[in-house]
Each structure stands twice: as structure tokens, then as C-alpha cells.
Backbone as JSON Lines, residues from 0, in Angstrom:
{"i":0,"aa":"X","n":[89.78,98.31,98.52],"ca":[90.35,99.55,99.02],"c":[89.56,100.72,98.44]}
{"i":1,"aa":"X","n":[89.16,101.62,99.22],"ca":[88.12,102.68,99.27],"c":[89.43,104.02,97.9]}
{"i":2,"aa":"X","n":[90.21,103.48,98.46],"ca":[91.1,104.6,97.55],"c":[91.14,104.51,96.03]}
{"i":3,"aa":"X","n":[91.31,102.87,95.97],"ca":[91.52,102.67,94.38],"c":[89.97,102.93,93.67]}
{"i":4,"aa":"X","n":[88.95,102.48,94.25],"ca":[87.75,102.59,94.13],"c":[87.66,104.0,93.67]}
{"i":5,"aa":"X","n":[87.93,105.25,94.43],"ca":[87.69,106.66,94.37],"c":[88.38,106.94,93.27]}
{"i":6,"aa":"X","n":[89.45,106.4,93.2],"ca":[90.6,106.45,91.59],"c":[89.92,106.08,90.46]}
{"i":7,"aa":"X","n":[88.55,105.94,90.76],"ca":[88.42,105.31,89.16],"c":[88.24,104.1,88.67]}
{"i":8,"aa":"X","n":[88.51,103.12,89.47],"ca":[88.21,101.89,89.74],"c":[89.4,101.04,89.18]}
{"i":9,"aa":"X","n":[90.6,101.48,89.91],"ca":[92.41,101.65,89.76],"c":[92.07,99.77,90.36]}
{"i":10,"aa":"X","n":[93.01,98.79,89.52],"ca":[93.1,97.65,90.79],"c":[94.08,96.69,90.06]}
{"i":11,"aa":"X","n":[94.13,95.65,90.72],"ca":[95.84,95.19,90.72],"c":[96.73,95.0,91.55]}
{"i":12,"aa":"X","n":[97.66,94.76,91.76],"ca":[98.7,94.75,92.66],"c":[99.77,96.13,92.53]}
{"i":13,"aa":"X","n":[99.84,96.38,91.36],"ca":[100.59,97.32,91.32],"c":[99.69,98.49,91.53]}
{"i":14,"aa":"X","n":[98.79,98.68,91.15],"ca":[98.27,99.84,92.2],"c":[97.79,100.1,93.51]}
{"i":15,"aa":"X","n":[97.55,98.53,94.02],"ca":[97.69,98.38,95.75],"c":[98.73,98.89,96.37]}
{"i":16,"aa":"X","n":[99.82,98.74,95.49],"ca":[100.86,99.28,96.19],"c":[100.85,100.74,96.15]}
{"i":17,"aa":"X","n":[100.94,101.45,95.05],"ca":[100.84,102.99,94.84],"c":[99.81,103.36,95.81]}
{"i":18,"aa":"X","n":[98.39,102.62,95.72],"ca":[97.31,103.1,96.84],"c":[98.24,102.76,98.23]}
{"i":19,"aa":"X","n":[98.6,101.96,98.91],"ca":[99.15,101.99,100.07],"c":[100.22,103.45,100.27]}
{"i":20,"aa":"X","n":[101.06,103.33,99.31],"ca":[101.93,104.52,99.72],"c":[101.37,105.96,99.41]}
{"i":21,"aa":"X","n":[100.02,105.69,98.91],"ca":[99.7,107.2,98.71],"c":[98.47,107.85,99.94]}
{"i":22,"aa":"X","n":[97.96,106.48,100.57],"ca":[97.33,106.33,101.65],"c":[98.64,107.35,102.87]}
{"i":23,"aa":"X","n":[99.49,106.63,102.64],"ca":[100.32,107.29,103.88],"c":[100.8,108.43,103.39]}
{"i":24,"aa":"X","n":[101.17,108.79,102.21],"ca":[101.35,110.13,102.06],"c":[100.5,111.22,102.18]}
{"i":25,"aa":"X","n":[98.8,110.75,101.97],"ca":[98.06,111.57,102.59],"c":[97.62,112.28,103.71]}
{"i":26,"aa":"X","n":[97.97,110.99,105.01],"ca":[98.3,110.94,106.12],"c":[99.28,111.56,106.82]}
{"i":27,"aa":"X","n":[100.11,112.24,105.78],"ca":[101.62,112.58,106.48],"c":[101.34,114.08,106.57]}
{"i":28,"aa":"X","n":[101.81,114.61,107.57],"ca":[101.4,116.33,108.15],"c":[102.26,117.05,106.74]}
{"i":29,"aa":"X","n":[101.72,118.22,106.6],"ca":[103.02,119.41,106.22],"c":[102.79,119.12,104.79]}
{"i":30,"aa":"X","n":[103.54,119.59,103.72],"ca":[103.51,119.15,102.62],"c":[104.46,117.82,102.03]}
{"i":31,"aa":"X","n":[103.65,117.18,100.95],"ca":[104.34,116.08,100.94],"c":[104.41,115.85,99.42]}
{"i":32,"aa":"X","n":[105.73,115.27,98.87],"ca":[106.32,115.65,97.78],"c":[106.57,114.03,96.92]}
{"i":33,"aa":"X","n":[105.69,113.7,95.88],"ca":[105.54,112.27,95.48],"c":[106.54,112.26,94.27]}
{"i":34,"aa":"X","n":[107.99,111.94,94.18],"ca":[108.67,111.3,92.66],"c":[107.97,110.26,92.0]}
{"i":35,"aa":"X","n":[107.44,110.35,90.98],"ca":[107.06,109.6,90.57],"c":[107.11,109.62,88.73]}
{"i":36,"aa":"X","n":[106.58,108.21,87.66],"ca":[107.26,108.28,86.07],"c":[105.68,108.1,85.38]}
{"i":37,"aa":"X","n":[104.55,108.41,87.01],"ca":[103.17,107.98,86.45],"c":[102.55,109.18,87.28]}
{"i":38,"aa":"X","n":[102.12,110.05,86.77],"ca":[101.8,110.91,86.97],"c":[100.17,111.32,87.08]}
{"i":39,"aa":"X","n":[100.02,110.38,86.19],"ca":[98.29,110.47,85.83],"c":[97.38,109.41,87.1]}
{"i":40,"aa":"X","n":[97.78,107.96,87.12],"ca":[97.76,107.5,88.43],"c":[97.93,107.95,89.51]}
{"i":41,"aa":"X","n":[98.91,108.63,89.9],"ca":[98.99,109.15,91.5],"c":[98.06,110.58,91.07]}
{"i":42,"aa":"X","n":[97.72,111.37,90.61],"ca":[96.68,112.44,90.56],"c":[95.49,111.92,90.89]}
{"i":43,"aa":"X","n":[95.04,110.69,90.1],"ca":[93.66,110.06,90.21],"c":[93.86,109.63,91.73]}
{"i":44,"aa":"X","n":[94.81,109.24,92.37],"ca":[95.0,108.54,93.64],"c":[94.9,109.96,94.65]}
{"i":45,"aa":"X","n":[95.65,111.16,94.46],"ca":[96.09,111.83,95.69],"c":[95.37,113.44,95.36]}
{"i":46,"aa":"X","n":[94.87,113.44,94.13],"ca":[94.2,114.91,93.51],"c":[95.45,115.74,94.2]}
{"i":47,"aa":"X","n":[95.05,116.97,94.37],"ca":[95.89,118.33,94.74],"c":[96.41,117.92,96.19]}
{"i":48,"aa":"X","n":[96.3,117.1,96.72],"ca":[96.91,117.25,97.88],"c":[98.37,117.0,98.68]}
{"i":49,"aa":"X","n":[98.41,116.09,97.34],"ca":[100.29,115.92,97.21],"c":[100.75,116.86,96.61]}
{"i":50,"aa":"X","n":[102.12,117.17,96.63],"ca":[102.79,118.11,95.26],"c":[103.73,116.57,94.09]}
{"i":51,"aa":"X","n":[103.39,116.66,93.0],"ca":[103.72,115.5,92.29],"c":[104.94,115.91,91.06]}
{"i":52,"aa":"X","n":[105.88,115.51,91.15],"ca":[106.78,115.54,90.33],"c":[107.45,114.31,89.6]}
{"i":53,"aa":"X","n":[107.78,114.4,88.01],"ca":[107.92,113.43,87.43],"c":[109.61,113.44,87.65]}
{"i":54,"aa":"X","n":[109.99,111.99,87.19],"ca":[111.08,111.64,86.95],"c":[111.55,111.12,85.89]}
């Protein structure tokens, strides 16, 4: 996956998954708003283009 690759060289299953859902959140029109308790991962995954908030 071209995403995890761009992340830094992110890999695993558990970040296949974060890469899949961050794939579609990139994809998604308008602004889009990620809960998340990993904060540093989804930045490397989505840079500025999500808005990212911890939980």
C-alpha cells in the first residue's frame, strides 16, 4: 500500500487497517474529522488534511 509506504514505512495489520480507513477519509468531500488515541500515526498517514482529535 502506497499510503503506508508514504507514512514512513508504517506496516502490519493494524496499520492496514488505519491506512484503509484513512484512505477513505481522504477521499471523503468537505472536512473530515478523525477520533482517534494515536495521533502521531494518523498525521504520518493523513498530514493536514484531516482535522485529528484525540480521545
Amino acid at each position: 500500500m502506497q499510503l503506508l509506504s508514504d507514512a514512513g514505512g508504517l506496516h502490519g495489520h493494524t496499520y492496514a487497517i488505519d491506512a484503509l480507513v484513512a484512505a477513505m477519509a481522504l477521499r471523503a468531500p468537505g472536512p473530515v474529522l478523525v477520533l482517534t488515541s494515536d495521533r502521531d500515526d494518523w498525521s504520518k498517514l493523513c498530514g493536514d488534511r484531516v482535522q485529528i482529535k484525540d480521545v
